[in-house]
Phi, psi and omega in degrees: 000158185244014138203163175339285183343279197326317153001080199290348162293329176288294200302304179294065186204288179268040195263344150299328188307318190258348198051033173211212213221135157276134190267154172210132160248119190252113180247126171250175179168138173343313187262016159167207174231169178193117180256113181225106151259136200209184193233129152259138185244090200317136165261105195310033180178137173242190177253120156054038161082341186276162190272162155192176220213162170205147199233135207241152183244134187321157167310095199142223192229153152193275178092137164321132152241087181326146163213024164170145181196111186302143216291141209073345190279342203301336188255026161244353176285308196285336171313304206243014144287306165322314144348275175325310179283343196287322182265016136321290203269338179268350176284326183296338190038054155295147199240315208220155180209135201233140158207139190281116192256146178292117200288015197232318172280328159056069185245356168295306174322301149337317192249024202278003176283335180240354165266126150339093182241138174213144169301177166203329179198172147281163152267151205233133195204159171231127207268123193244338188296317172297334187219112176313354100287054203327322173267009158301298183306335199198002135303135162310116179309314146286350175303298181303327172297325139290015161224012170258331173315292200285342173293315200285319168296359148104016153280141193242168195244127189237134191231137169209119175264157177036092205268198209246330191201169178215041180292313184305297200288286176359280203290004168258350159223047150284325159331289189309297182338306176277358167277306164289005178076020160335115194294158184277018180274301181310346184255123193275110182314166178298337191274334188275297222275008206265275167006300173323294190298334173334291205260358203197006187305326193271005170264345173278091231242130167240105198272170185202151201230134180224163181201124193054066157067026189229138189274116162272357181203156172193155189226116211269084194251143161278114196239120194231115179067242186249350191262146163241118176244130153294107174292287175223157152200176179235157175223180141248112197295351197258340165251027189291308183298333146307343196042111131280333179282333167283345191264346199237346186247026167286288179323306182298341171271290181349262191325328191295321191291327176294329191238029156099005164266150201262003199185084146329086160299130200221356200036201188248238196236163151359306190251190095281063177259141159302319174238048153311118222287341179297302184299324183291327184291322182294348183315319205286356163252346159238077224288315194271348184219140188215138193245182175243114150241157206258147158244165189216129179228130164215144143247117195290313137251095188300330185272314170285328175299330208266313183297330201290261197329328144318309213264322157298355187042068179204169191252134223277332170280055192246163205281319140356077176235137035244118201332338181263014167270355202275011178264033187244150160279329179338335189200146210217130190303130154120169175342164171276144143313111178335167170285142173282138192237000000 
């Protein structure tokens, strides 16, 4: 695969999460291929006595992906996949579909002729391929300032690929979580992260910022192929004046730069407000590189929607989708939620 997301062991990772079962539709055809994974979800409520579904793309980015296409072929490639897929989702009796599309593969383009596709933010990255010193290059003149400071007070950095365990990291960021008041869609249970290691221990590199033999931080990353996505992290607010998010994510570009990756993913912020405060802190390790990421909305069946958003008493073009979900936390319009800093 050519990232983590794409995965079907990534997709079983959130099928509790989501309450429904992951799927992989494998489109082959003369002129190429298109791989789309997704969580199908049961719809709490039926129609004219039948069950129907509606399909989510797992926690993180994904989307339908060519993953071969013969050359010139892609929008008659993209053509008769849509097709293909559209009679899918009605023998599935699928109604509807939200998709995160990956602001880095940038596969919303491709499909934005059949999707509702709309921006919602930047992304944030720190570019390691380009430059012999990334964190020269793409650390902030204060940033670096605040991570020679926090060196000299005598905080330190621990890099661990594939760790033995995430006991340490679970209690600091269930911490964060409850410090900031987090929706509970966000606290990933003991079963998620045992899973992790399961399905994904040699991709998982785990920094940790300790300072006097005690861990005040720790940051949980994927490293797939050429890529590093910054996952989950934690913190301890009683030391936040050492900056440890500044101290790990220092470590993590070092180490990326050192084991062959071109680009630290850090995703973007809370909101899509431009100036959003999440997003401006990440700015400061990627002062220079930014994805656009999309969302993708269908309807599948015009007619079970319309009944489904009845029987909810909501109005089916509301900003919510899919509107008859829109009194649930299960899903949130935009990006998966940012690492908590």
């Amino acid at each position: 695969m050519i990232d983590i997301f794409f995965e079907e062991k990534y997709g079983k990772l959130y099928e509790k999460l989501e309450n429904g079962t992951c799927e992989v539709f494998e489109f082959s055809h003369p002129l190429g291929t298109v791989r789309h994974l997704f969580i199908k979800r049961k719809i709490p409520f039926a129609v004219h006595g039948e069950t129907y579904y509606d399909i989510v793309t797992p926690y993180g980015y994904g989307g339908p992906l060519i993953t071969g296409c013969e050359t010139g072929s892609k929008p008659q490639l993209i053509e008769e996949f849509h097709k293909a897929f559209g009679e899918y989702c009605q023998e599935h009796r699928i109604v509807g579909e939200f998709i995160r599309f990956h602001p880095l593969l940038k596969n919303a383009e491709d499909f934005k002729s059949f999707y509702d596709v709309r921006y919602m933010r930047n992304t944030v990255g720190t570019n390691l391929k380009d430059y012999d010193d990334p964190v020269q290059s793409e650390f902030s003149k204060s940033t670096r300032k605040s991570i020679r400071k926090a060196l000299r007070e005598g905080v330190e950095f621990r890099v661990t690929r594939n760790p033995d365990n995430l006991h340490k990291f679970k209690e600091l960021y269930h911490a964060n979580m409850e410090r900031i008041g987090a929706n509970s869609y966000y606290y990933f249970d003991d079963s998620y992260f045992s899973r992790c290691l399961e399905y994904f221990g040699e991709h998982i590199v785990l920094v940790e910022a300790v300072y006097e033999n005690q861990t005040i931080g720790a940051e949980l990353h994927f490293h797939y192929n050429d890529l590093i996505h910054t996952h989950l992290s934690g913190t301890l607010a009683e030391f936040h004046h050492l900056s440890p998010v500044y101290v790990m994510t220092y470590a993590i570009a070092e180490w990326g730069k050192q084991n062959g990756a071109a680009l630290v993913h850090a995703g973007g912020g809370t909101t899509n407000n431009p100036d959003d405060s999440l997003y401006l802190f990440k700015k400061k390790f990627g002062q220079n590189t930014e994805f656009e990421f999309y969302i993708g909305r269908k309807v599948w069946n015009e007619a079970i929607y319309s009944e489904l958003c009845k029987k909810a008493g909501v109005e089916k073009d509301e900003e919510f989708f899919p509107a008859y979900r829109s009194d649930s936390c299960t899903e949130k319009l935009g990006e998966a939620a940012p690492q908590a800093r």
